[in-house]
C-alpha positions, 0 to 999 in steps of 0.5 A: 500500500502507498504511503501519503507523502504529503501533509494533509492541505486541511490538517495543515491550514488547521493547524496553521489557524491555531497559530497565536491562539491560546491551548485550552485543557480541559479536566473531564469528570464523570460526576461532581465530586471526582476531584476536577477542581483540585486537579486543576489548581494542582496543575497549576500550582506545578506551572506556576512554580515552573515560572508561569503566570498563572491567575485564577478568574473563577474558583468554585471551592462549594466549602471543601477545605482542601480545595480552598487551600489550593486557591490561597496560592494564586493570585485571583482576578476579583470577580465582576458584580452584575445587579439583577432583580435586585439581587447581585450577582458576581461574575468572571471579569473578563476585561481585567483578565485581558487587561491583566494578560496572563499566560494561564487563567483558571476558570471553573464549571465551562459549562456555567451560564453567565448572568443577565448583562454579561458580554457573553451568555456563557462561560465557554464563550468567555474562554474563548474570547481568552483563548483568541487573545492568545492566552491559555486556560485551564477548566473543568466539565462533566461529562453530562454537559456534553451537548452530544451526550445530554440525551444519553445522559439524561435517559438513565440518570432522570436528570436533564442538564440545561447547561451544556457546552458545544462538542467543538469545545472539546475537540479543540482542547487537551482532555484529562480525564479525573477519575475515581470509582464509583465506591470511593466517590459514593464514600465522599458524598457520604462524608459530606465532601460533595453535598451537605447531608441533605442533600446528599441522601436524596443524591445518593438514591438518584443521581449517584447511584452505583450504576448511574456512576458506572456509565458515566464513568464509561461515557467520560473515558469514552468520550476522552478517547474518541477526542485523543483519537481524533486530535491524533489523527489531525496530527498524523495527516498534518505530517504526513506519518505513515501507518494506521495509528490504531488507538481505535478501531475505524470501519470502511466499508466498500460499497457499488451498485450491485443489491448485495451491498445494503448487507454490507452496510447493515454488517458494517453498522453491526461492526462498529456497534459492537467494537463503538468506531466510527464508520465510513461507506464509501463508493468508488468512482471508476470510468465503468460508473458510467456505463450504469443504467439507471437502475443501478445508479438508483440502487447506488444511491438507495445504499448511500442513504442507507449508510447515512440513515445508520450512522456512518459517513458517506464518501464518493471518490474518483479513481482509475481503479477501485482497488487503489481508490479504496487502498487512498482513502483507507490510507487517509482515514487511518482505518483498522478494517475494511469491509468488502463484498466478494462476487460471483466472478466467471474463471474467465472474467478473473483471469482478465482483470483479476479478483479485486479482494485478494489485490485488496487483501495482499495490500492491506498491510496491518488492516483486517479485511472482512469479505461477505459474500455477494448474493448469485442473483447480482449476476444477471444485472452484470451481464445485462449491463455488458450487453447494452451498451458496454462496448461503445457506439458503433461510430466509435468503431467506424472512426477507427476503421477510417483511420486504419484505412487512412494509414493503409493508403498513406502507407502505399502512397510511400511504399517506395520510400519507406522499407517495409518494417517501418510500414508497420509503425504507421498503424500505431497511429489510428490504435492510439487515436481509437484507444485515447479517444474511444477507449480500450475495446475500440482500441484492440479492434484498431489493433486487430484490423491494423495487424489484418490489413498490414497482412493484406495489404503490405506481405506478400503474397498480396491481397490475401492473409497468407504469409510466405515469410515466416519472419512476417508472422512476428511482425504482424504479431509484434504490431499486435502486441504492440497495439494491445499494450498501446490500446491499454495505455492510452485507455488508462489515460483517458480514463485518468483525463475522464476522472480529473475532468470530472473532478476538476468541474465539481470543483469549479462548480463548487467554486462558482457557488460559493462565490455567489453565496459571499455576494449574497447581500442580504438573506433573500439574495441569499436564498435565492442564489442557492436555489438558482445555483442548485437548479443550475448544477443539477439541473433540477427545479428546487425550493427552499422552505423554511421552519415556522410556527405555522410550518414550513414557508416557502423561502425562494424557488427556482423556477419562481412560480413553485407552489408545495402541496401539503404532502411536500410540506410534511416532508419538509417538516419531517426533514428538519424535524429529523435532519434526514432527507424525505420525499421522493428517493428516500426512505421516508414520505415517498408520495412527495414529488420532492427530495428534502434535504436539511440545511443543518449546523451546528445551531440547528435546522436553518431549513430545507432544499427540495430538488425535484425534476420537470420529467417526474423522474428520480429526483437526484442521479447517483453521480449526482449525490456528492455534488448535492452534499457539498452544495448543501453544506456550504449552503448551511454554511452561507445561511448560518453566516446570514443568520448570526450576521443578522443576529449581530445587527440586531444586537448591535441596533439594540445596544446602541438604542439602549446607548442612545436612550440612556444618552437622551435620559441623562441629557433630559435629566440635566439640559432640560430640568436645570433651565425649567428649574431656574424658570420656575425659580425666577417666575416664582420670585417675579410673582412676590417682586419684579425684577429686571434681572429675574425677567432676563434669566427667564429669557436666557434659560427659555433660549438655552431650553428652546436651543436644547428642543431644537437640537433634538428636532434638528438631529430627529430630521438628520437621522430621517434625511428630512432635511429641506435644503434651499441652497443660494449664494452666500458670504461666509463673513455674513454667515459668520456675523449672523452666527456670532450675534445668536450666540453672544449669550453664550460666548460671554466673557470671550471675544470672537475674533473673525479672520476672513480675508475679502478675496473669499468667494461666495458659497452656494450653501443652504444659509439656515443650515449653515447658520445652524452649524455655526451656532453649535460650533461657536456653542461648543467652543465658548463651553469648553474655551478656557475663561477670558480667551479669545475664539477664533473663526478664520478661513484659508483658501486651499487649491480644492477646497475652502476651510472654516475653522472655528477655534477655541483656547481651551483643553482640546480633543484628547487623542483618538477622539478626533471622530468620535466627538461627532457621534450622537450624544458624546461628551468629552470626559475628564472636564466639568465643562462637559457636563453641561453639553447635550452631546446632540451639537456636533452631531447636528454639525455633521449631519448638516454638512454631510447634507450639503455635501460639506466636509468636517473634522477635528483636531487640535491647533498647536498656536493658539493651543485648543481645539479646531473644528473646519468645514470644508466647503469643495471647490464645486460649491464657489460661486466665483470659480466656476461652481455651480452658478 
């Protein structure tokens, strides 16, 4: 058998994606109780104590002593208080573990739900936000929270576990297994060292049963080994190792056309049953599969669903020969045992292509290969098939014959200078052509006709097949020999160019799919592009319905126009209900004019594609099978993407909702209260007495509460692109003036000093917009300039581009900040000054600039220091160079 002589492409890129992660280990118990928690403290006392930086996130100790002397070691990361409903809740604080950095972090119960308000809803997300950040972590799990193992577990202990943690969690980790016997740990619950007294009778007759305990235990090691097994295997093909690696048994079982091979696949199930290994059904794609009637691609098909619907992996491969094919992919998947059936063969038909199982078995190196006997009714199918149609077109035939007879000419015409033997080289050619291009049967009848009509045509006695020279009888023999061995050269040829053509168009095919699924740009496109490249593939109508409460809804369809019966729509229900296929050509509601196959991840059922055909015939071929599987799972693959894309909008919408609610509280609370306040207070006063003073603080704290309502309207119309625009003419020193004079109230105690040279053009703005922005810059520059200093309002002309910079004398933008201050309801912090801003100003300059097709930024000015606020209005916008007029 050949050994791989290369890495595994999929192993490596694996490997090669875990490259700056953090590892993960992960100590697996079979019940609470065993010691997992001390384990792992323990582990990581001993790494600590080898130098690492090792702190604890969280640390269950339930009251046992010798757990809390453990913790008293490290170093904890205090944990995170989280109110809800009036209670306090303390969670691991991921932020000031990542801001801490370690190079190890403890963290207990992975299986954990988080309280309402975490960043994450569970545990084994925080760990892995921990593991991308490249730090490693060190856990603890029970094997009940498995999520594969959560039914089993929950069917002979009573006990349902809600809190689960994914089995790629595991799959990714290193797994040490705490483990006890069931006695000694029925002998700690007794002691009170897992449960109060309590609560450790009632566990003692439920959960901790001796039996329960048992299988428990068996699941953990099992499970242990079955992710020892696998990462084993990742490493092998990553590396290319030779040999099989046994740490557990892996079934193949070889399986064709032919009836008898459903009994393979039921002794296959019935294998790995009893040995608990996975197991893999596998058909091997040679150039016979397409001389298959239709019968026999079905029955292939039937075999493949079959070994799905009991559990194995189901593999289509191409190769030139079965044997070798087989010998590939037992290779690859490193299995133990090989299953194959043994057919009734004809002494005639062994001695010209060989018995299949005994090459199979002199190459199996360290495999175990079971050979069941095939049922002698599979034979006539085998001889109806050689004779329909198994020996070519009668035109390929006829080409070859042209071709002979063309050499036969060709060699007369030359006769006279070329000698007689090399004659015999020209009727290579039309073996080769015949045999490349028609296969090996049209290419021994090219031999046998070229080898006659060299006879007839070129050894004497002429025009008979009677040869006088002995010595001729070995030529025309040697140019048979040779015909043959060509003919079987360039058959094997064509039959490898076949296969990679096939191979290579499945892959383009699955290329050009998943391009068209990244296009998508929203989850309609989406689930269009799927069924319109299904139906283009396979050249099938499909459909793509979708679960509700109502039932299954149709989603998109290719040809638009199907509709589903109700009998289609139970098979659809029954398909993602079960994750099977059903309808036509499975096993389940076969009155459906529709194959169902279920879009399934690892988040569940996301829906199901339905394929059917125009002429009611079989809805998928069997060479058809493997190319639907990879078109259905990168499919599941682009839905589950739309749909967590979809969720993360929505979360995102959601909290910047809830920012921008608790933004506006916070402002109303302040920006509208404190003037009513003042308002109340003053009126009050002018009731006893009037007062000049009092009147003119009722009119400035109604001009700052108007101001403050106009800005919530004005940032309601940004928001809605409701913006009347009435752009015209205007002069930017006018502008300026205007915006200066609505402001004096708040530019008190500074003076503006306005730099505009007269050469400036006019502008072509909407002037109230304009204003509006000017307003809010000069506001937000005489709230944050430093008291007694100056504001600056200057304007430079650059070659693109005219600049209008407001500047202030004050504590400037802190750095990185230069665009957020423009988001809705931002305020710097670190000043008392921003307090009394609503946060709604700057976000009203933009959103008006943007308007009129203005741009705007900030940053700070080095002389005068402060801040620096510039529109930059384009060249577009002059009147007097040629702007719009």
């Amino acid at each position: 058998m050949n050994e791989p002589d290369r890495p595994a492409p999929e192993a490596f890129l694996r490997a090669a994606a875990q490259e700056g992660r953090g590892r993960l280990k992960v100590f697996l118990g079979a019940a609470p109780g065993v010691g997992k928690t001390y384990e792992m403290l323990t582990d990581g006392r001993q790494r600590r104590e080898e130098g690492v930086d090792v702190v604890v996130g969280v640390v269950e100790t339930h009251g046992r002593r010798e757990t809390q002397a453990l913790v008293a070691g490290h170093e904890l990361i205090p944990r995170k208080e989280i109110a809800h409903q009036g209670h306090v809740l303390a969670e691991m604080d991921i932020d000031a573990i990542l801001a801490r950095r370690p190079q190890l972090v403890l963290v207990d119960e992975l299986a954990h739900t988080n309280a309402p308000g975490s960043r994450h809803p569970k545990r084994y997300q925080d760990v892995e936000e921990l593991l991308d950040a490249g730090i490693d972590v060190y856990s603890t799990v029970n094997i009940q929270h498995v999520e594969s193992l959560n039914d089993v577990v929950a069917s002979f202990t009573r006990v349902r576990v809600r809190e689960t943690v994914p089995d790629s969690i595991l799959e990714q980790a290193e797994i040490e297994v705490v483990d006890i016997p069931p006695d000694e740990l029925i002998e700690r619950l007794k002691a009170g060292k897992v449960y109060i007294p309590q609560e450790a009778t009632r566990a003692l007759t439920h959960f901790f049963s001796k039996s329960n305990l048992t299988a428990l235990r068996e699941l953990a090691l099992r499970r242990a080994a079955q992710a020892v097994d696998a990462q084993m295997l990742e490493h092998v093909r990553a590396h290319a190792l030779a040999g099989n690696f046994a740490a557990g048994e892996r079934i193949v079982v070889a399986v064709s056309e032919q009836p008898h091979a459903a009994g393979l696949v039921r002794a296959g199930k019935r294998l790995a049953d009893a040995l608990k290994a996975p197991w893999t059904a596998v058909h091997i794609e040679t150039q016979r599969d397409r001389g298959f009637s239709e019968a026999e691609r079905a029955q292939l098909a039937e075999t493949l669903a079959l070994a799905s619907r009991l559990g194995a992996d189901t593999v289509s491969i191409p190769a030139t020969h079965a044997v070798e094919g087989l010998r590939r992919f037992a290779l690859e998947a490193r299995a133990t045992q090989i299953i194959v059936g043994k057919s009734a063969r004809s002494w005639w038909f062994e001695l010209r292509h060989g018995s299949i199982v005994d090459r199979l078995v002199r190459g199996a190196g360290q495999m175990a290969v079971h050979v069941l006997p095939a049922e002698t009714a599979a034979r006539p199918a085998a001889r109806a098939r050689l004779l329909s149609g198994h020996w070519g077109r009668p035109t390929d035939y006829l080409w070859a014959a042209l071709m002979v007879a063309a050499m036969t000419v060709v060699g007369r015409l030359a006769l006279a200078i070329i000698d007689l033997g090399n004659i015999a080289l020209l009727y290579l050619v039309p073996v080769m052509f015949a045999a490349a291009s028609f296969g090996l049967r049209a290419g021994l009848f090219a031999g046998l006709l070229s080898s006659l009509a060299y006879n007839f045509f070129f050894l004497p006695p002429t025009g008979t097949l009677t040869v006088s020279n002995p010595e001729n009888v070995v030529s025309i023999i040697v140019l048979l020999g040779v015909a043959i061995v060509t003919s079987q050269f360039g058959a094997r040829v064509r039959a490898q160019a076949d296969l990679a053509s096939s191979s290579a168009r499945q892959n383009a095919a699955l290329a050009s799919f998943s391009r068209q699924l990244t296009a998508a740009a929203s989850r309609e496109a989406l689930m269009q592009a799927i069924c319109a490249e299904v139906a283009r593939l396979l050249d099938v109508n499909t459909v793509l319905l979708l679960p509700s409460p109502d039932g299954p809804t149709l989603g998109a369809a290719y040809p638009p126009d199907d509709r589903m019966d109700q009998i289609e729509k139970a098979a659809a229900q029954w398909a993602m209900d079960n994750g099977q296929p059903a309808g036509r050509g499975s096993s389940t509601l076969t009155a459906s004019d529709w194959l169902f196959h279920p879009l399934g991840t690892g988040r569940g059922v996301l829906g199901a594609l339905g394929i059917a055909r125009e002429d009611a015939g079989p809805a998928l071929r069997s060479d058809q099978g493997s190319l639907l599987a990879s078109l259905i799972d990168q499919a599941s693959i682009a839905m589950d993407r739309m749909a967590l894309e979809e969720e993360n909008a929505k979360a995102q919408q959601i909290s910047e909702r809830d920012r921008l609610r608790s933004a506006l509280l916070s402002s109303v609370s302040h920006d509208l209260r404190t003037p009513l306040t003042t308002i109340l207070s003053a009126a009050q006063e002018l009731q006893r007495a009037p007062s000049p003073d009092l009147a003119a603080t009722v009119e400035s704290e109604a001009r700052r509460l108007n101001r403050f309502v106009a800005n919530l309207l004005d940032m309601a119309r940004v928001e809605a692109g409701a913006l009347p625009m009435k752009p015209e003419a205007t002069d930017l020193f006018d502008a300026v003036a205007g915006a200066v004079h609505d402001t004096r109230g708040s530019l008190e105690g500074h003076e503006v000093e306005v730099d505009i040279p007269p050469d400036i053009p006019l502008v072509r703005v909407d002037p109230v917009l304009l204003h509006h922005i000017l307003i809010n810059l000069l506001d937000n520059a005489g709230r944050y300039a430093d008291p007694g200093t100056p504001i600056i309002v200057r304007c430079r002309s650059r070659p693109d581009a005219l600049l209008l910079s407001v500047i202030d004398q004050g504590p400037g933008i802190p750095p990185g900040q230069e665009a957020r201050v423009f988001e809705t309801f931002t305020r710097l912090e670190g000043s008392d000054r921003a307090r009394h801003g609503t946060g709604l100003g700057l976000a009203i300059v933009k959103g008006f600039a943007q308007a009129m097709g203005l741009g705007v930024e900030a940053g700070n000015e080095g002389e005068p220091p402060g801040a620096c606020f510039t529109i930059r209005i384009p060249r577009a916008l002059m009147i007097a160079d040629g702007g719009a007029p």
